[in-house]
LOLUM-783747 format. One record per residue (C-alpha): residue number from 1; residue in one letter; x, y, z. Coordinates in nm, 3 decimals. Example, Ala and Ser with C-alpha at 12.3 -4.5 7.8 and 13.67 -1.06 7.14 Angstrom:
! residues 2
R    n  res       xx       yy       zz
R    1    A    1.230   -0.450    0.780
R    2    S    1.367   -0.106    0.714
END
This chain:
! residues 96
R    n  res       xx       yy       zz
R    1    X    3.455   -8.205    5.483
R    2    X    3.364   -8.133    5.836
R    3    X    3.379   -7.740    5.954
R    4    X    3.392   -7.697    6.358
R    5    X    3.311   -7.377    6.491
R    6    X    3.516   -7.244    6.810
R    7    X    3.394   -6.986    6.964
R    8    X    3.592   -6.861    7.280
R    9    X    3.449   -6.616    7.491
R   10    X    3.496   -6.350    7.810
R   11    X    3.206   -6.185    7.919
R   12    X    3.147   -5.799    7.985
R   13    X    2.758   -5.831    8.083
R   14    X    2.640   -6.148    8.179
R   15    X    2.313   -6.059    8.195
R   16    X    2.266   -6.004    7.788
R   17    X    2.455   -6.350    7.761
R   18    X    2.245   -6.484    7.928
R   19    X    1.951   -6.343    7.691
R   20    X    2.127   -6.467    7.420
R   21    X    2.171   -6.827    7.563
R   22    X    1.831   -6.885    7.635
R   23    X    1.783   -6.839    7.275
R   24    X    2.053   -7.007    7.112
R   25    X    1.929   -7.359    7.109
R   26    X    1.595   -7.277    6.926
R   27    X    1.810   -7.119    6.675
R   28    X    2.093   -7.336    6.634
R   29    X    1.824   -7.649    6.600
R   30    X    1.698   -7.494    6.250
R   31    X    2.101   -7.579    6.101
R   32    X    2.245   -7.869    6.056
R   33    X    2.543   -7.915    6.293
R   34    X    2.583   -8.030    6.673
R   35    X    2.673   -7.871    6.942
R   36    X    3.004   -8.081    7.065
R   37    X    3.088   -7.901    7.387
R   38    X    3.039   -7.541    7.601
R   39    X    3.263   -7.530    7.891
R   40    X    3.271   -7.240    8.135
R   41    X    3.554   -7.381    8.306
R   42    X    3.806   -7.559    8.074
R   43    X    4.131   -7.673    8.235
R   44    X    4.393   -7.508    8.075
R   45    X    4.671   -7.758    8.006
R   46    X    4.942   -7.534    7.832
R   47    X    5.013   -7.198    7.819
R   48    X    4.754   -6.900    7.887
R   49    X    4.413   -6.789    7.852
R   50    X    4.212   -6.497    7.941
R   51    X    3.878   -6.617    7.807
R   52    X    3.596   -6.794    8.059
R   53    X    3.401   -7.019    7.800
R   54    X    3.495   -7.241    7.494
R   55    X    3.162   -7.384    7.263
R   56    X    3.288   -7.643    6.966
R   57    X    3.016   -7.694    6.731
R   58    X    3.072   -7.950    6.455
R   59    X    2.889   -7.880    6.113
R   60    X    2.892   -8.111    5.791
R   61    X    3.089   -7.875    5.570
R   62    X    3.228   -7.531    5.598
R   63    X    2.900   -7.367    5.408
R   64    X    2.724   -7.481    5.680
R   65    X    2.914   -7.273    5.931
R   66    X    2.909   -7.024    5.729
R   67    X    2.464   -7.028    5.678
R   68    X    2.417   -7.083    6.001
R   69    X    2.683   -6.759    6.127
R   70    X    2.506   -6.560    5.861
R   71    X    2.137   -6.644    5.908
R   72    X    1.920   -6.387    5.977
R   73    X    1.805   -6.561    6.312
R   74    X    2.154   -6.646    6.408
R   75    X    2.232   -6.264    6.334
R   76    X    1.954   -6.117    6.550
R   77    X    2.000   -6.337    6.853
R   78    X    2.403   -6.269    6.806
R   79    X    2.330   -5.880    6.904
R   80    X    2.321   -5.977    7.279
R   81    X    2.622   -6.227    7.260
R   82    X    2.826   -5.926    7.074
R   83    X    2.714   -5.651    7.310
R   84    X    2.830   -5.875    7.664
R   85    X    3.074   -6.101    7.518
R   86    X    3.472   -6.048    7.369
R   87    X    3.432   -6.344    7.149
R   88    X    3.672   -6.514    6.933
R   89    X    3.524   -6.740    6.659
R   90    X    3.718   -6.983    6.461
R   91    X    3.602   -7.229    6.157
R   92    X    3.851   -7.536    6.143
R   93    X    3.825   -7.801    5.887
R   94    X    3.814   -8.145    5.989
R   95    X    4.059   -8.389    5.840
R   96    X    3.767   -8.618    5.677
END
């Protein structure tokens, strides 16, 4: 069944971001999932939110969220995104 990564972010030093964006792609290529949306300026249609970007990544199972999260390249790039960025990741299954 499908796993989707959300990953909902505020930033606290845009400049390490930054680092780690210019990396992610190389990285995220190596996995098998796509990249669905990232959004520095969603609308927000109903109630509140304090974060400035949303990524959805879709991902054929939830093992594959989870090997990806957990590689060791994911994990070294993912030092800059953690140091600059309050980040809130969620896996959701899909319904098929």
């Amino acid at each position: 069944m499908t796993g989707y990564a959300i990953a909902q972010l505020r930033f606290t030093d845009r400049a390490a971001y930054d680092r780690y964006q210019t990396r992610f792609m190389e990285v995220f290529r190596r996995h098998p999932g796509r990249l669905l949306a990232a959004d520095e300026s969603p609308q927000v249609i109903e109630g509140q939110w304090d974060r400035q970007k949303v990524v959805l990544m879709s991902f054929p199972d939830e093992a594959t969220v989870h090997g990806w999260a957990q590689s060791p390249e994911y994990q070294e790039i993912s030092k800059d995104r953690r140091a600059d960025a309050d980040t809130a990741v969620l896996l959701a299954q899909g319904l098929q």
